[in-house]
LONU-808860 format. One record per residue (C-alpha): residue number from 1; residue in three letters; x, z, y. Coordinates in steps of 0.1 Angstrom, whole numbers, plus 5000, padded with zeros to 4 digits. Example, Ala and Ser with C-alpha at 12.3 -4.5 7.8 and 13.67 -1.06 7.14 Angstrom:
2
[1,ALA,[5123,5078,4955]]
[2,SER,[5137,5071,4989]]
This chain:
461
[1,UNK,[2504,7717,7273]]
[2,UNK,[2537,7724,7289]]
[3,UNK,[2541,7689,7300]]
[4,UNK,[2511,7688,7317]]
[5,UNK,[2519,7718,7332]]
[6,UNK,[2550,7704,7344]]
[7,UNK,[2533,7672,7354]]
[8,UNK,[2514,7694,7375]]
[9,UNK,[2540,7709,7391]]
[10,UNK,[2556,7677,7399]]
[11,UNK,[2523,7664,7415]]
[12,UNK,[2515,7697,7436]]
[13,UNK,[2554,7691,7450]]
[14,UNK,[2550,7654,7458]]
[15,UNK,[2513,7662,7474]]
[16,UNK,[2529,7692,7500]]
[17,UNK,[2561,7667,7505]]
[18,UNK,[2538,7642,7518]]
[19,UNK,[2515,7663,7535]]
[20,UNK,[2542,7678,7557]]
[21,UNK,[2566,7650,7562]]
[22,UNK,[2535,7635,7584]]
[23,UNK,[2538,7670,7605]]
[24,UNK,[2576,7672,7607]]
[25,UNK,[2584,7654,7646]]
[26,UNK,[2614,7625,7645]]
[27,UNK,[2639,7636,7674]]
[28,UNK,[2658,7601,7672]]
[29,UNK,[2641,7587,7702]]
[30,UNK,[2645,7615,7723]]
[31,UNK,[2685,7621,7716]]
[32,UNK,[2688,7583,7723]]
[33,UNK,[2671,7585,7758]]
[34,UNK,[2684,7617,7767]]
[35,UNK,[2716,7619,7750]]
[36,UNK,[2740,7604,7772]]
[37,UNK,[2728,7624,7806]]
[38,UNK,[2744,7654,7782]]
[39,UNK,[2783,7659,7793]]
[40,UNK,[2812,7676,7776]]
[41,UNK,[2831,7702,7796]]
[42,UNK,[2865,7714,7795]]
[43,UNK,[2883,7740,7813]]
[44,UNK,[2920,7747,7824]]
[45,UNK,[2927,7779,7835]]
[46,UNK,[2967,7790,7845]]
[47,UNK,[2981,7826,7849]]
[48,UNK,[3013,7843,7850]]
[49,UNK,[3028,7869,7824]]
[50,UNK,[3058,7887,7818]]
[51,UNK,[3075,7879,7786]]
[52,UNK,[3110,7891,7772]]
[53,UNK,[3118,7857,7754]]
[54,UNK,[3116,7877,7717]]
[55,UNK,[3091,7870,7694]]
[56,UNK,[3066,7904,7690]]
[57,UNK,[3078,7911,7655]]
[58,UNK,[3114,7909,7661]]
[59,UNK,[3127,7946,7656]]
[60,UNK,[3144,7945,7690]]
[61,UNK,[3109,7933,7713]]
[62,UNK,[3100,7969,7719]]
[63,UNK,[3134,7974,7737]]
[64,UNK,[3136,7942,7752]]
[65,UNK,[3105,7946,7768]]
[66,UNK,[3109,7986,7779]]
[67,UNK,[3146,7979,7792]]
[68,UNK,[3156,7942,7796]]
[69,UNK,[3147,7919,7827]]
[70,UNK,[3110,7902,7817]]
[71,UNK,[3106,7863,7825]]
[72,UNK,[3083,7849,7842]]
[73,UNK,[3056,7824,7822]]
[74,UNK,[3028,7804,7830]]
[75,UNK,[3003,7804,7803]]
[76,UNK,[2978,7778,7800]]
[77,UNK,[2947,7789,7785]]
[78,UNK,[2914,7758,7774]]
[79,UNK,[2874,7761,7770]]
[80,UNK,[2849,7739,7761]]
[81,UNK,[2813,7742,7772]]
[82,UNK,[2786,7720,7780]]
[83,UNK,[2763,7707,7811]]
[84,UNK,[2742,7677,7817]]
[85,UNK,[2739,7651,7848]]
[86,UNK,[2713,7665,7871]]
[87,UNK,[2715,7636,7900]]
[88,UNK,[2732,7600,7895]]
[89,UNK,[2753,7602,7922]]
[90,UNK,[2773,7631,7900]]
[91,UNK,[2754,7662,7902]]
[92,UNK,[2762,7683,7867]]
[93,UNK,[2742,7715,7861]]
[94,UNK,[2760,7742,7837]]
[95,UNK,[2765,7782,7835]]
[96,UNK,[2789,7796,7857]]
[97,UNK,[2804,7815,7826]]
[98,UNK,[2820,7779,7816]]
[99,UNK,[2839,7772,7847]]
[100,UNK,[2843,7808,7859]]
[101,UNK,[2883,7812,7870]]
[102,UNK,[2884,7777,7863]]
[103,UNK,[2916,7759,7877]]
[104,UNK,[2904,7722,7864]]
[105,UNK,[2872,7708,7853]]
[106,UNK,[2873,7676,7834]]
[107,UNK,[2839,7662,7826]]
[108,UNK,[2833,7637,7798]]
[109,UNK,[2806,7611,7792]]
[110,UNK,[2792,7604,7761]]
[111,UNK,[2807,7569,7768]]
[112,UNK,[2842,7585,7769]]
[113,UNK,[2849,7581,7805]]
[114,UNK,[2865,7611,7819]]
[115,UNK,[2864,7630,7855]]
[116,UNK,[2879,7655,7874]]
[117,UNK,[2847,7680,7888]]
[118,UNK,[2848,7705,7917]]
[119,UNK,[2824,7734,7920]]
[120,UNK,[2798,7732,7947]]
[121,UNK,[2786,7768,7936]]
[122,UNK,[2779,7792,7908]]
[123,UNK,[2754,7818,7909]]
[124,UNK,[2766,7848,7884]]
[125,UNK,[2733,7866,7888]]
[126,UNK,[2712,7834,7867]]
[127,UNK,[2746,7822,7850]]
[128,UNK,[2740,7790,7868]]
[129,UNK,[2770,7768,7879]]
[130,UNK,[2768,7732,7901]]
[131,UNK,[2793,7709,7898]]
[132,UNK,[2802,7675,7911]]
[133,UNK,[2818,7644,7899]]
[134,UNK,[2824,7612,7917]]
[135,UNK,[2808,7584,7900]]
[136,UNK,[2774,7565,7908]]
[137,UNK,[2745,7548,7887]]
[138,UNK,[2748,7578,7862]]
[139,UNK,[2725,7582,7837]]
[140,UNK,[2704,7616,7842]]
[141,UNK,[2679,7640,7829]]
[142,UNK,[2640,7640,7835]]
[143,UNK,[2633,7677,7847]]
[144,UNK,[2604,7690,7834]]
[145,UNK,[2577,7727,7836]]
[146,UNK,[2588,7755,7813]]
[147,UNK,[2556,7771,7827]]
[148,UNK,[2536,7747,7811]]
[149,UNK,[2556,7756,7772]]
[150,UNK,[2539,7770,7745]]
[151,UNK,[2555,7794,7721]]
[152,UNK,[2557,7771,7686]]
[153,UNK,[2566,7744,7705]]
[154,UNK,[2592,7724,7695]]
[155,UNK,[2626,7721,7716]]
[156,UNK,[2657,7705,7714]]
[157,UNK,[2688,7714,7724]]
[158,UNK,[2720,7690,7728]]
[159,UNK,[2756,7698,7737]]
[160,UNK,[2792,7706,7723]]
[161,UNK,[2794,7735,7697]]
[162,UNK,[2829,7739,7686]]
[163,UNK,[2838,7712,7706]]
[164,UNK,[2815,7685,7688]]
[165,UNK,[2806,7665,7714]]
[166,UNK,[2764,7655,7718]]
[167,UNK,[2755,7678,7687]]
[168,UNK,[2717,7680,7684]]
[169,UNK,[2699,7710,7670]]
[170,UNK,[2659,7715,7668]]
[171,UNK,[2637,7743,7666]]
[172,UNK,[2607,7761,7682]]
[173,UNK,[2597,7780,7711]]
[174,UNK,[2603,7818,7699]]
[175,UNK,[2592,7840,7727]]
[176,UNK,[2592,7834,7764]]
[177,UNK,[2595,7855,7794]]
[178,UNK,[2622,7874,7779]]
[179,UNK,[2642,7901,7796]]
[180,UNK,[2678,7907,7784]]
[181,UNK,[2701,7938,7795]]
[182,UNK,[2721,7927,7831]]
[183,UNK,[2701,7898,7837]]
[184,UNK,[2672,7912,7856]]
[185,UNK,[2663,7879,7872]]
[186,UNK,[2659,7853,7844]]
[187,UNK,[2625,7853,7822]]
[188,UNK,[2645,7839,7796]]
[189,UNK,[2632,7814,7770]]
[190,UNK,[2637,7822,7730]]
[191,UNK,[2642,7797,7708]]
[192,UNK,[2656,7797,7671]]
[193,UNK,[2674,7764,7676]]
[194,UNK,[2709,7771,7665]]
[195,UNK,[2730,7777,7693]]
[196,UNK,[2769,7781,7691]]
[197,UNK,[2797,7787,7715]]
[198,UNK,[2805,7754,7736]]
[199,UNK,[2770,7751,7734]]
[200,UNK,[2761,7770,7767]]
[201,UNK,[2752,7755,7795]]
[202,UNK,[2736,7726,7781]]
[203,UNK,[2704,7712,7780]]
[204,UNK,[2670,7725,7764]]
[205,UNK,[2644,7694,7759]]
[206,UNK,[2608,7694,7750]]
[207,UNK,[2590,7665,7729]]
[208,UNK,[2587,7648,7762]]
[209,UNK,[2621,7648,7767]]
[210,UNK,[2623,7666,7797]]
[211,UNK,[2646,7697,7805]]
[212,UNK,[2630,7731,7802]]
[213,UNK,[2660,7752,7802]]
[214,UNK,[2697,7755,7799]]
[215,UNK,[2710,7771,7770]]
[216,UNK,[2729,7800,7779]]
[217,UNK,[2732,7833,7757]]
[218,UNK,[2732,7836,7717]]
[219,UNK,[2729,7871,7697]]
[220,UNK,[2749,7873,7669]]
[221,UNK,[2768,7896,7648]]
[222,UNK,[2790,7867,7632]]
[223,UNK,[2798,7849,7664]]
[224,UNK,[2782,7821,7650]]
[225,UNK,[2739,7808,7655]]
[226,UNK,[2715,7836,7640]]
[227,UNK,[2683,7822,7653]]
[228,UNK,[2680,7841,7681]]
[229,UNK,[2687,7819,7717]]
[230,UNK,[2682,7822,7748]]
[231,UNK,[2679,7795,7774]]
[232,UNK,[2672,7801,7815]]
[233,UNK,[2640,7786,7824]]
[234,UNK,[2648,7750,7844]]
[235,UNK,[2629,7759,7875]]
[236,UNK,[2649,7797,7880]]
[237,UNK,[2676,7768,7878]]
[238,UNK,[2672,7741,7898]]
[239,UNK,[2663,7764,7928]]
[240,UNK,[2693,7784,7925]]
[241,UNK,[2712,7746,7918]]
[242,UNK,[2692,7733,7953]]
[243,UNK,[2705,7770,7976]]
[244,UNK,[2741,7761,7958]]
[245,UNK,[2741,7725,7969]]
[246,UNK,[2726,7735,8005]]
[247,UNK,[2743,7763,8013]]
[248,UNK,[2770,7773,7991]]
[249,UNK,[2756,7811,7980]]
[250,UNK,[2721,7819,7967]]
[251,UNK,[2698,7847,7988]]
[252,UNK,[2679,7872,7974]]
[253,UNK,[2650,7894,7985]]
[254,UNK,[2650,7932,7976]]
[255,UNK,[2631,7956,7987]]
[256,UNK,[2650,7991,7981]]
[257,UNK,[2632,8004,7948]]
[258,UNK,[2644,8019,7916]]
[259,UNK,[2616,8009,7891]]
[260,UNK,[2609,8014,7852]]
[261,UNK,[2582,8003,7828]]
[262,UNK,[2547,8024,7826]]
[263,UNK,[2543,8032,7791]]
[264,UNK,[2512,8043,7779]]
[265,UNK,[2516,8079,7780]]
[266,UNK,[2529,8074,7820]]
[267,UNK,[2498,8052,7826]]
[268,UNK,[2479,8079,7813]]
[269,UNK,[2491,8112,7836]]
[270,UNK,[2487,8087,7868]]
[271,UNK,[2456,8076,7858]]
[272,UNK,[2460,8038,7850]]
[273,UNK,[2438,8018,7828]]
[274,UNK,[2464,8001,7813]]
[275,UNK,[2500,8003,7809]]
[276,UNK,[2506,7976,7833]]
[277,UNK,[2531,7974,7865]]
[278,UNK,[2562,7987,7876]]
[279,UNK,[2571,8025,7883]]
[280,UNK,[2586,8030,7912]]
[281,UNK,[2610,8061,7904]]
[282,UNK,[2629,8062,7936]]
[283,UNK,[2628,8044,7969]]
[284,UNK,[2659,8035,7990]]
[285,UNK,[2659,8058,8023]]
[286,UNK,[2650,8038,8053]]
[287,UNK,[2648,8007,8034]]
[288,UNK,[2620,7981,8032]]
[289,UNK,[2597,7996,8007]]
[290,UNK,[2604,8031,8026]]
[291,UNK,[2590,8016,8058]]
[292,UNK,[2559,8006,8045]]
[293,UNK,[2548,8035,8030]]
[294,UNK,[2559,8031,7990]]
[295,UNK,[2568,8062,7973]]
[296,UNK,[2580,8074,7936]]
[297,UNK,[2552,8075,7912]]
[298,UNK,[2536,8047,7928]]
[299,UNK,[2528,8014,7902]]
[300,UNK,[2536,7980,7917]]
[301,UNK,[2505,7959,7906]]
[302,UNK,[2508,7930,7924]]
[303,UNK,[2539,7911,7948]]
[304,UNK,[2525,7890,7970]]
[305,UNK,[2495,7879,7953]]
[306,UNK,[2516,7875,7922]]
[307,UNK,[2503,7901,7892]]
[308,UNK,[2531,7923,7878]]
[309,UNK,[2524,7922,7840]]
[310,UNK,[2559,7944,7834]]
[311,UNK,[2585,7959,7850]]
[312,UNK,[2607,7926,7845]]
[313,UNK,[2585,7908,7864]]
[314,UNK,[2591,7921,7899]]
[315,UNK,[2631,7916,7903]]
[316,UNK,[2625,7884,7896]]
[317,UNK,[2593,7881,7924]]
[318,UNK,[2614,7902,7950]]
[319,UNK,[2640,7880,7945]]
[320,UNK,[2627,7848,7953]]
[321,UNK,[2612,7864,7985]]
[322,UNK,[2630,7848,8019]]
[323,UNK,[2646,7875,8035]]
[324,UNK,[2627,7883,8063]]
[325,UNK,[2597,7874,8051]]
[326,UNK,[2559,7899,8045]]
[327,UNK,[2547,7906,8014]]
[328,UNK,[2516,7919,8004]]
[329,UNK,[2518,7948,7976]]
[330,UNK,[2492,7960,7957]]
[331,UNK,[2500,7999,7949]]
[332,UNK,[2487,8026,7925]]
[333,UNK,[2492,8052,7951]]
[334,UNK,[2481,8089,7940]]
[335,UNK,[2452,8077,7917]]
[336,UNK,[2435,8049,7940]]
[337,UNK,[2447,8013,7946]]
[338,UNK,[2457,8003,7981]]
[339,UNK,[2479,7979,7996]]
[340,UNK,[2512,7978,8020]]
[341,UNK,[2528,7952,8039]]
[342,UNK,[2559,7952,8032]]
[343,UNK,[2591,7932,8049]]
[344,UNK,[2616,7918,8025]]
[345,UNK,[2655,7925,8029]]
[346,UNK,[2684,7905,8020]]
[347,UNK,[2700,7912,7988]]
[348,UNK,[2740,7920,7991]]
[349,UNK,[2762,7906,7973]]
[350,UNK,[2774,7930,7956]]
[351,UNK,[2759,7968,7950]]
[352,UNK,[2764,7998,7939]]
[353,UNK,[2753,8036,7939]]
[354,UNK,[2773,8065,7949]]
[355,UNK,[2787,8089,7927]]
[356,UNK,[2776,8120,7921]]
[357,UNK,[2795,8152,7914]]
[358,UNK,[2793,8169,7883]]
[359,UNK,[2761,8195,7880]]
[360,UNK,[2768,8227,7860]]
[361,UNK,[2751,8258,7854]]
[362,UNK,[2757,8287,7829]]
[363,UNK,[2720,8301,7834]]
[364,UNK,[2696,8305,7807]]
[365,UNK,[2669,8289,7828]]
[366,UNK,[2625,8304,7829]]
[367,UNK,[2608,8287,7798]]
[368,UNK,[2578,8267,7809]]
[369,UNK,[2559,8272,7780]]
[370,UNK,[2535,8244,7785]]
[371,UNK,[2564,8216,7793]]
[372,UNK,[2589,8235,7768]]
[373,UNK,[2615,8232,7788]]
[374,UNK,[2633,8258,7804]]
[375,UNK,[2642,8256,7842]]
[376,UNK,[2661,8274,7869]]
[377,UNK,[2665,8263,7904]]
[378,UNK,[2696,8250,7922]]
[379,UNK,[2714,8263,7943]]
[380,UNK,[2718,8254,7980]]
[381,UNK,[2754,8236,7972]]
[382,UNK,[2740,8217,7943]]
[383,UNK,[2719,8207,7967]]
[384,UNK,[2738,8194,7990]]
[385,UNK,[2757,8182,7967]]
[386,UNK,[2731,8157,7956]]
[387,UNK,[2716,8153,7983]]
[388,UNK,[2681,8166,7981]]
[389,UNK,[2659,8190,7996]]
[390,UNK,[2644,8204,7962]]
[391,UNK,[2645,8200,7919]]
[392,UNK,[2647,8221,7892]]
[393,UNK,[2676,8221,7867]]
[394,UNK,[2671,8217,7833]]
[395,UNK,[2690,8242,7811]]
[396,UNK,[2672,8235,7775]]
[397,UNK,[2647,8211,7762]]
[398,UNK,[2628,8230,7735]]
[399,UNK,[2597,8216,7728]]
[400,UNK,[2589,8189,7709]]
[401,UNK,[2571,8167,7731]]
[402,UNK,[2597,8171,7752]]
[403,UNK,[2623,8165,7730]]
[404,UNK,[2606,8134,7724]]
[405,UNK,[2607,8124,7759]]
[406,UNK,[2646,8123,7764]]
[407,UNK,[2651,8150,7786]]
[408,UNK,[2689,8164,7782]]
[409,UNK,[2707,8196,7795]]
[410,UNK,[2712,8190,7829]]
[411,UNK,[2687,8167,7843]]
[412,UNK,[2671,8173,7874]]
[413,UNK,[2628,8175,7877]]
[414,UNK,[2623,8160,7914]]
[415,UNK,[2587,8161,7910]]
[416,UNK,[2555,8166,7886]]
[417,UNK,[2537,8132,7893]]
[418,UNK,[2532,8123,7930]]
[419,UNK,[2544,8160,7938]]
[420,UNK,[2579,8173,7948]]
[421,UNK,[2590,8203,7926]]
[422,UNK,[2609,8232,7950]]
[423,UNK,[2606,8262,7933]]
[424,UNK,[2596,8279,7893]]
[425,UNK,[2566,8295,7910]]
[426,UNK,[2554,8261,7923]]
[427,UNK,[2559,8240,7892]]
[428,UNK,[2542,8270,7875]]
[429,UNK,[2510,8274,7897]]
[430,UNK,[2510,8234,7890]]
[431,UNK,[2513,8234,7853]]
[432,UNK,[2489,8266,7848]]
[433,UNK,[2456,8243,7864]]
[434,UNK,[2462,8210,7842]]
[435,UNK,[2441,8203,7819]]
[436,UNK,[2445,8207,7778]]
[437,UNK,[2468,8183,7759]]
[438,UNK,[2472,8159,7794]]
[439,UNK,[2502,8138,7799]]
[440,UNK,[2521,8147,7828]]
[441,UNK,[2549,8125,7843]]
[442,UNK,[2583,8140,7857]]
[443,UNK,[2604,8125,7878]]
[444,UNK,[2640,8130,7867]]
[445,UNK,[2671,8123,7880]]
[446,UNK,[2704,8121,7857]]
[447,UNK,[2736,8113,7873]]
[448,UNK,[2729,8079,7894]]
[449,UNK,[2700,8070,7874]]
[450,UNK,[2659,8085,7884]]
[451,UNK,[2635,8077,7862]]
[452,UNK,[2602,8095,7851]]
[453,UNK,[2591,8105,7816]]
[454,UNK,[2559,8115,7801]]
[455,UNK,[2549,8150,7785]]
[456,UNK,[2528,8158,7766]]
[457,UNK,[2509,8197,7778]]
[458,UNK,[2508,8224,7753]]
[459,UNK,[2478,8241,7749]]
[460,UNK,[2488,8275,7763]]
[461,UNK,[2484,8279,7798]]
């Protein structure tokens, strides 16, 4: 009995092995075709520091280097990445995170012939560098649609973890379209196809051997591949690559909104179907969206004819905008859909939002039963201070629902919805004629950041 059992076993095993091993793809032909286009990168980077000339854990360092002349001494300092051949006249396609502060580039074929690269541009915003070498009759990549991937799909990715030069590693499609913290303008692929440092900036294949993305971010806890990977889609790529090679700088669209996603409890209090579009929370004074008639609490449906599924989508849609250009947008505006024209700006180069001065109140604030939180109203300074012509200061968050909602000591309400808050008496004439158990949105502002949350109405009124 047992060794039929067993023979059992044995012929269940051999059945699934053969089964499967039809299923499982054979990568070989790709890597060969594909393979050499791939390119080893190396990095030299030279600075200056101040040394005493005593090792660190000699007794006397400390007062050597408080008390006795320091020495100059250049330090030399080496990275390894990856990139792959875009053109064969010597076009190379990497992140900019490889060659950033780079002093020399040295380039290596998979043949073993080396060359010196300069940068023709590198785009920090995508992580997208271009380089070029001098060399002809290269062999180079086939570029292919990451639009046209399907999560499950297989994907291969080739390049030089650790220093290993043309190291392949297979795996699947995981997710697409993600959105990663900093990088507001790449729909980043996901793939589980282990992914190392040195790795980066390589290519990503599919089973037609075409390039569908560069590999460009890893999450890990070890600092080693844990399966999750994230490659930049090779069209965001090759258009930044084509504004590099043209121009020497990439231009962006904006359009002078703060935005945030529309859960479903915001969806709710404005009235939306679905939870679908981008909040606008503020909008830039005198800026684009301003001028054509966009205000906070409106939901960004569509950009110019393009559908704005989340709040990730639409950095990415203004930002391939030509500056200058019209744009159609199709608004949730105060509980009916409309659209503005509006006309996209140039992006700077660099950004960033004022400071504020600290707020501060030792009030005990009016309890707003019905939004448990309690309120007080600002003072003229405060104001002034912040700029604004209204708000009401939170001084406690007591009730759960708004709790829940992340309002902190502090914050400032701006408005209830579509409607700017002045005064206690005015929120509380608004809040006593809504409707049981309703989700209301608040527009908040904390620090530099405006935002709006969702409440949920207590039944008292």
């Amino acid at each position: 009995m047992l060794k039929k059992l067993i023979n059992i076993i044995l012929f269940s095993a051999a059945f699934v092995s053969v089964a499967f091993a039809g299923e499982l793809p054979d990568f070989s032909a790709l890597v060969e075709k594909q393979g050499p286009a791939v390119v080893n990168i190396s990095t030299t980077q030279h600075s200056s520091q101040e040394v005493s000339g005593i090792p660190e854990d000699d007794p006397f360092f400390e007062f050597f280097r408080r008390f006795a002349p320091l020495e100059p001494r250049d330090q030399e300092t080496h990275s390894l990445g990856s990139g792959f051949i875009l053109s064969s006249d010597g076009y190379i396609m990497t992140n900019s995170h490889v060659v950033d502060h780079a002093d020399k580039i040295t380039v290596r074929l998979t043949d073993k012939r080396e060359f010196s690269a300069r940068v023709i541009g590198v785009d920090s915003r995508t992580d997208v560098a271009l380089l070029k070498i001098d060399a002809t009759n290269l062999p180079k990549v086939t570029v292919g649609d990451p639009g046209k991937l399907k999560v499950g799909e297989w994907v291969v990715a080739i390049g030089s973890p650790f220093g290993f030069d043309n190291s392949v590693t297979a795996g699947i499609v995981s997710a697409k379209g993600r959105s990663l913290p900093q990088d507001n303008f790449v729909p980043f692929i996901q793939t589980d196809a282990a992914i190392n440092p040195g790795n980066s900036g390589g290519p990503l294949f599919n089973m037609n051997g075409e390039v569908v993305g560069i590999n460009s971010q890893i999450y890990t806890r070890s600092g080693g591949s844990m399966g999750l990977s994230f490659a930049i889609p090779i069209d965001v790529a090759t258009q930044v690559a084509e504004q590099l090679r043209t121009k020497g700088v990439v231009t962006r669209g904006r359009i002078g909104v703060t935005i945030q996603e529309v859960t479903r409890q915001l969806a709710e209090s404005f009235g939306l179907a679905k939870p679908n579009g981008a909040l606008v929370s503020s909008v830039e004074k005198g800026g684009p969206a301003d001028k054509a008639g966009i205000e906070a609490s409106d939901v960004i449906l569509k950009f110019d004819g393009q559908v704005v599924t989340n709040s990730s989508d639409l950095p990415r849609l203004v930002a391939a905008a030509k500056p200058g250009s019209k744009a159609v947008v199709d608004l949730w505006h105060k509980g009916a859909a409309t659209q503005v024209t509006v006309v996209v700006a140039k992006m700077p180069q660099d950004g960033k939002l004022a400071e504020e001065g600290n707020r501060s109140s030792s009030q005990d604030g009016t309890m707003i039963a019905r939004l448990g939180v309690a309120l007080s109203e600002l003072t003229q300074e405060q104001r002034a201070d912040m700029g604004i012509k209204g708000g009401l200061l939170v001084e406690s968050v007591k009730g759960q629902s708004a709790v829940a909602s992340g309002l902190q000591h502090g914050d400032v309400l701006l408005a209830l919805g579509n409607v700017p808050l002045s005064s206690l008496s005015q929120l509380k004439d608004i809040v006593k004629q809504l409707p049981k158990g309703r989700n209301v949105a608040l527009l908040v502002r904390r620090e530099d950041a405006v935002f709006y949350v969702a409440i949920k109405l207590d039944d008292r009124r």
